[in-house]
N, C-alpha and C positions, 0 to 999 in steps of 0.2 A: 797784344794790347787789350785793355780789359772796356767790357763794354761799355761805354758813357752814357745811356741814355738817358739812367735816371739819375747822374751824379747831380748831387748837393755843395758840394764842396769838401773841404776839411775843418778841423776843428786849428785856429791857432797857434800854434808853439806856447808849450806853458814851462815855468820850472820844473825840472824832474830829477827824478834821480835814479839814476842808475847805476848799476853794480854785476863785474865780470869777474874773473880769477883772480886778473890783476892791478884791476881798478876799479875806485868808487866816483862817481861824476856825481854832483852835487851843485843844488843854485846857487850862486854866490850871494854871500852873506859879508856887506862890509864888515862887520865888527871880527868876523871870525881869518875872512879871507883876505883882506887888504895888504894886511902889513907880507903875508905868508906869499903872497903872488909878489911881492916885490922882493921880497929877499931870494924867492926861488929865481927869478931873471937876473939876480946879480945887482940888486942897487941900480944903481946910474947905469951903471953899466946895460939894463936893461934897451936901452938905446938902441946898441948893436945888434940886441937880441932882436927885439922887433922894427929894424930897420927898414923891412917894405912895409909897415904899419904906413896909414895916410896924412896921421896927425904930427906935429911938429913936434920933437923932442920932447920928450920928459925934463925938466930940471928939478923935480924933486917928489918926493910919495903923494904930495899934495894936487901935482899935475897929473899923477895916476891915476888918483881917486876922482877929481873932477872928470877924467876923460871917464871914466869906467861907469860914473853915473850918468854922463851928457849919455853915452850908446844906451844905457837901459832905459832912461826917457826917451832918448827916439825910436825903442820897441827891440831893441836885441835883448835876446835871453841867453845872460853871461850863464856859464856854467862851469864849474873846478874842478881838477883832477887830482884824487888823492891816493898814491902808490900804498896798495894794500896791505903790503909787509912793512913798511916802513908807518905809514900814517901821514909822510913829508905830501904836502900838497905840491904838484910838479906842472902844471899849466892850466889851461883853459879853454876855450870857444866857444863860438858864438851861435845862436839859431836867430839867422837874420833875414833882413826883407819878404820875411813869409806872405804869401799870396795865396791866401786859403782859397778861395774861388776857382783857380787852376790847380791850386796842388802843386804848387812851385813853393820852397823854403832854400835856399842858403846856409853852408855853413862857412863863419866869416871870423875872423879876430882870434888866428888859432895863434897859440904861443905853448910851445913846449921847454919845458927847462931842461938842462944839459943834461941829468939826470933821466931823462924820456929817449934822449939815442941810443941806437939801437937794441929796444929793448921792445917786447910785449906788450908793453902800458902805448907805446904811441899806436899801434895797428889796432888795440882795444876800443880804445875813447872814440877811435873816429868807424868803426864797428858797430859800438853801442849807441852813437848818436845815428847812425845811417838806419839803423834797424828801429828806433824810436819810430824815426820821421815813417818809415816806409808801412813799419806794421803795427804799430799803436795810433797812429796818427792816420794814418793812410793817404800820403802824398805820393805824388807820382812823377815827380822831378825832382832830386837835393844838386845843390850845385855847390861847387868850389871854382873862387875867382881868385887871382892873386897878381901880381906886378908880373910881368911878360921877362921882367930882368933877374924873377927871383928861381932859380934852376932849382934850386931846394925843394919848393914850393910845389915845381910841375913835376919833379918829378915822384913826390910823395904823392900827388892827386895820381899819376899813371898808377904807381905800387897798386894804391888800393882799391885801383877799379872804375876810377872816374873815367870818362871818353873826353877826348881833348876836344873843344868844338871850333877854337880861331881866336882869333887876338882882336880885340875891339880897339881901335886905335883910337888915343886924345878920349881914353874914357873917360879920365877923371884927370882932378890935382893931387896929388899923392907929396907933402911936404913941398907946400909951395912949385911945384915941378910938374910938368907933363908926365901920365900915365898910361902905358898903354896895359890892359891889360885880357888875361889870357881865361878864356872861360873854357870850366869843366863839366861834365852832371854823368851823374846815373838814374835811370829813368825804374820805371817800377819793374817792367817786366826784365828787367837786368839782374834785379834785385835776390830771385832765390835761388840764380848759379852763383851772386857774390857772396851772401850768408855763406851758403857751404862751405865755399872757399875760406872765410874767413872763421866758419867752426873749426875746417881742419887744419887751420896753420894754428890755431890757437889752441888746439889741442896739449897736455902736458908731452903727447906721444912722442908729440912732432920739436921737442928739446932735448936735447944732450945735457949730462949731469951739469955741465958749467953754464947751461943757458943758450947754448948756440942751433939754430934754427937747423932743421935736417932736409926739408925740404920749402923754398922761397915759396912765397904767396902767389907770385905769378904764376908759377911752373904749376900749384896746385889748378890755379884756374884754370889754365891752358885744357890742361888733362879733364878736369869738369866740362870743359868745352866740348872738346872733343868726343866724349861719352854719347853727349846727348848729340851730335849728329851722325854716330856712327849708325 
């Protein structure tokens, strides 16, 4: 634990932009990203996609676009994902409820398009934003919350390293409905066994000519784990 005496704080979450092998992250810019984030969900169909989302249905690009600016006036910083080889932008997330004084930040309002499974680009984006907050920023807590019903959810936050910490019961209203929901975090001194881990699974080494992963992310950590207490 790194020593507090003379902490100031952090500096707030700003738009940034960041760039990995296989992804570019970028501020969301309506004119460029609006229409491109709803066609990558599917149209209407978007719904289904972000179904533990808290807001009540979309009925049209019009209810995206108000939602997408209500969050950036009450202080989320939306930001875009756009698959390298292709240029297709493939989803999003958020740097939310930032609490500079503690060095607490969130990341909230994730949405990956179909095109993001099981591929490199989703272990990336949330890589590059972890390592923003931790080492550009210098926070010392990032968190991932999400609906206690959505398994998807919890188990991407285990994948990449988050610590599971309980289930807040009746947190919120989540579409008119009781929420309970399930909090994650990785704390700072977590943070330079999970980079490693996350350089060497992203590594080109660590793929087979068709893209198939040779050794899991977990398995690398485990083994980074174990290094350092032997």
């Amino acid at each position: 634990m790194r020593d507090l005496t003379n902490w100031t704080g952090c500096p707030a979450p700003k738009p940034v932009t960041l760039e990995g092998c296989y992804v570019r992250i970028v501020p969301y810019d309506r004119a460029v990203h609006l229409e491109a984030l709803w066609q990558a969900f599917g149209g209407l169909d978007i719904n289904a996609r972000l179904q533990y989302f808290a807001q009540d249905d979309f009925r049209s690009i019009e209810d995206f676009d108000a939602w997408l600016t209500g969050v950036q006036k009450a202080g989320w910083i939306t930001e875009v994902f756009s698959d390298k080889a292709s240029g297709d932008v493939v989803g999003m997330a958020n740097y939310m409820r930032p609490d500079p004084a503690n060095g607490v930040v969130e990341v909230g309002g994730v949405a990956h398009s179909f095109s993001m499974a099981r591929s490199p680009l989703s272990t990336e984006v949330h890589y590059l934003m972890a390592k923003h907050a931790f080492e550009d920023l210098g926070y010392r807590r990032y968190e991932w919350k999400c609906d206690n019903r959505n398994e998807a959810s919890k188990k991407t936050a285990n994948r990449l390293g988050f610590t599971f910490e309980g289930v807040f019961r009746q947190h919120m209203l989540s579409k008119r409905a009781n929420r309970d929901t399930a909090w994650f975090s990785i704390i700072d001194g977590e943070w330079p066994l999970l980079n490693a881990a996350f350089e060497a699974w992203l590594s080109p080494e660590n793929f087979s000519g068709d893209g198939t992963q040779k050794r899991k992310l977990e398995d690398i950590r485990a083994e980074l784990a174990e290094k350092e207490t032997a």
